[in-house]
Backbone as JSON, one array per atom type, in Angstrom:
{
  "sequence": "XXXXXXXXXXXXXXXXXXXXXXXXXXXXXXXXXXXXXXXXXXXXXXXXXXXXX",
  "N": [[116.46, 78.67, 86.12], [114.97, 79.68, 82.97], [113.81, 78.18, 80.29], [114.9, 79.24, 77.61], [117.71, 79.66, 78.81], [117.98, 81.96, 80.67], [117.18, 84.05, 83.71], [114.18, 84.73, 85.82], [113.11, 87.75, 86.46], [111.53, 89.23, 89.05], [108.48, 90.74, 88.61], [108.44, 94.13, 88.59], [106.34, 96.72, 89.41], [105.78, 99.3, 87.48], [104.26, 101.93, 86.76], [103.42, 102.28, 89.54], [103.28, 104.74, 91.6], [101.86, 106.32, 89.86], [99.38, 104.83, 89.56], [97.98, 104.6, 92.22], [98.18, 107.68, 92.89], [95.68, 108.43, 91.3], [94.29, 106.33, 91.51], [93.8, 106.88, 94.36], [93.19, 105.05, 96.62], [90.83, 104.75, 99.13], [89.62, 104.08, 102.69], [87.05, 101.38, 102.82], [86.71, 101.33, 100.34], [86.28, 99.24, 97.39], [88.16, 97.45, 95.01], [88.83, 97.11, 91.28], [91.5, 95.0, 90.68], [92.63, 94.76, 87.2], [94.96, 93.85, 85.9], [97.35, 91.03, 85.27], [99.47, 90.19, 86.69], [101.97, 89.73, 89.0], [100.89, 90.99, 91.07], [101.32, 93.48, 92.55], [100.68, 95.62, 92.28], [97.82, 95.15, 93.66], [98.76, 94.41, 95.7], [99.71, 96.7, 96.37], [97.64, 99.05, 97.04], [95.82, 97.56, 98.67], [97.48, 97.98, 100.45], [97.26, 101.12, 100.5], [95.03, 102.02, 101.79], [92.12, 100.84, 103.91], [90.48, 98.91, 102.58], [88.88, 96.36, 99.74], [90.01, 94.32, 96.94]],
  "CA": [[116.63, 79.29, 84.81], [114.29, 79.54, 82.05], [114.06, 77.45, 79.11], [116.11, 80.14, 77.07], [118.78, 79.78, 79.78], [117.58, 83.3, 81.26], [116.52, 83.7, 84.79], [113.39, 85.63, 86.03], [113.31, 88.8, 88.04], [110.46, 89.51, 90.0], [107.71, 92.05, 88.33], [107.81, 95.51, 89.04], [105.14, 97.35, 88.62], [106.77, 100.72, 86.8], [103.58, 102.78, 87.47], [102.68, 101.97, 90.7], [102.75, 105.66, 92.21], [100.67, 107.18, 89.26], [97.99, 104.48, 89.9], [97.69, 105.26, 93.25], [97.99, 109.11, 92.83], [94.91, 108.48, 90.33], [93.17, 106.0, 92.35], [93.39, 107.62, 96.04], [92.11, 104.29, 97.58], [90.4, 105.06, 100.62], [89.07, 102.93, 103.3], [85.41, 100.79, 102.44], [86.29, 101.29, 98.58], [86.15, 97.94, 96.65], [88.9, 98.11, 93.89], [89.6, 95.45, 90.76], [92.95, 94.97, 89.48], [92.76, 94.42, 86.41], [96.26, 93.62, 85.39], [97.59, 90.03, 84.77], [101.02, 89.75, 86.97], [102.51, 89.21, 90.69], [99.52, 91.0, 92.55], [102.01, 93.99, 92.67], [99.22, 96.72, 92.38], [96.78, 94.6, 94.43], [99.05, 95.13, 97.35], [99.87, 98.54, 96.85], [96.19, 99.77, 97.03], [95.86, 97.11, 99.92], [98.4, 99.15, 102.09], [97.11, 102.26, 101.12], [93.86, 101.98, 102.5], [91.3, 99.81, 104.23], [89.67, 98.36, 101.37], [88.85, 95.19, 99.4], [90.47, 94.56, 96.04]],
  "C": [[115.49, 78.86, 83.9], [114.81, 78.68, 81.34], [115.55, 78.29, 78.05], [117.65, 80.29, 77.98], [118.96, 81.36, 80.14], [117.17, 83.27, 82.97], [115.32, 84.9, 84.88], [113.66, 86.64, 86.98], [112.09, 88.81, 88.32], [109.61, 90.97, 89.24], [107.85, 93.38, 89.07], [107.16, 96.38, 88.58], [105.36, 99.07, 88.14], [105.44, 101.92, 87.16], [102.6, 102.92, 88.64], [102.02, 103.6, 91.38], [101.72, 106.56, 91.11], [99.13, 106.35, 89.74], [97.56, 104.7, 90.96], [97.48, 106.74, 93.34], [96.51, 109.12, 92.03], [94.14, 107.4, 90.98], [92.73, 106.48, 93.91], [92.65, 106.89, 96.83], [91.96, 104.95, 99.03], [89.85, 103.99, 101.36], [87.06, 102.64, 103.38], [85.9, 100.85, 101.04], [86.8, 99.75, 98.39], [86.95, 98.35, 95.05], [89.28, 96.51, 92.97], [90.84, 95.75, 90.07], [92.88, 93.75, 88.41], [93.72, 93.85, 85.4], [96.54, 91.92, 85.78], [99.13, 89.91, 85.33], [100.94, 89.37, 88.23], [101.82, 90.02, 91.97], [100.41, 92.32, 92.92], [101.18, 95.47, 92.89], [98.25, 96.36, 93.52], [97.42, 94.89, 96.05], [98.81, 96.72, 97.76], [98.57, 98.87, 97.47], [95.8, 99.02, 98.73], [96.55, 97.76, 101.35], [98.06, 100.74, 101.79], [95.87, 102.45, 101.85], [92.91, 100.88, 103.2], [90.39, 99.4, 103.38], [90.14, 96.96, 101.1], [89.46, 95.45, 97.36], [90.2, 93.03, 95.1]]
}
């Protein structure tokens, strides 16, 4: 439990399929995630293509 006596859930990343629909990783592309959480994007893009992130 948190300090506030809360517990955490686990990030989800709410627009995962637009960023993908709008990035279209492919395999060789080199992609940065720019976002600041649980790497939740960084996978996605990781499983859609053969690329580095």
């Amino acid at each position: 439990m948190s300090e506030a006596g809360q517990t955490h859930s686990p990030h989800v990343p709410v627009m995962l399929a637009d960023v993908l629909d709008v990035l279209k990783p492919r395999d060789g592309g080199i992609y940065v995630d720019g976002t600041f959480g649980a790497g939740g994007y960084t996978r996605a893009i990781l499983g859609a293509a053969d690329c580095a992130v």
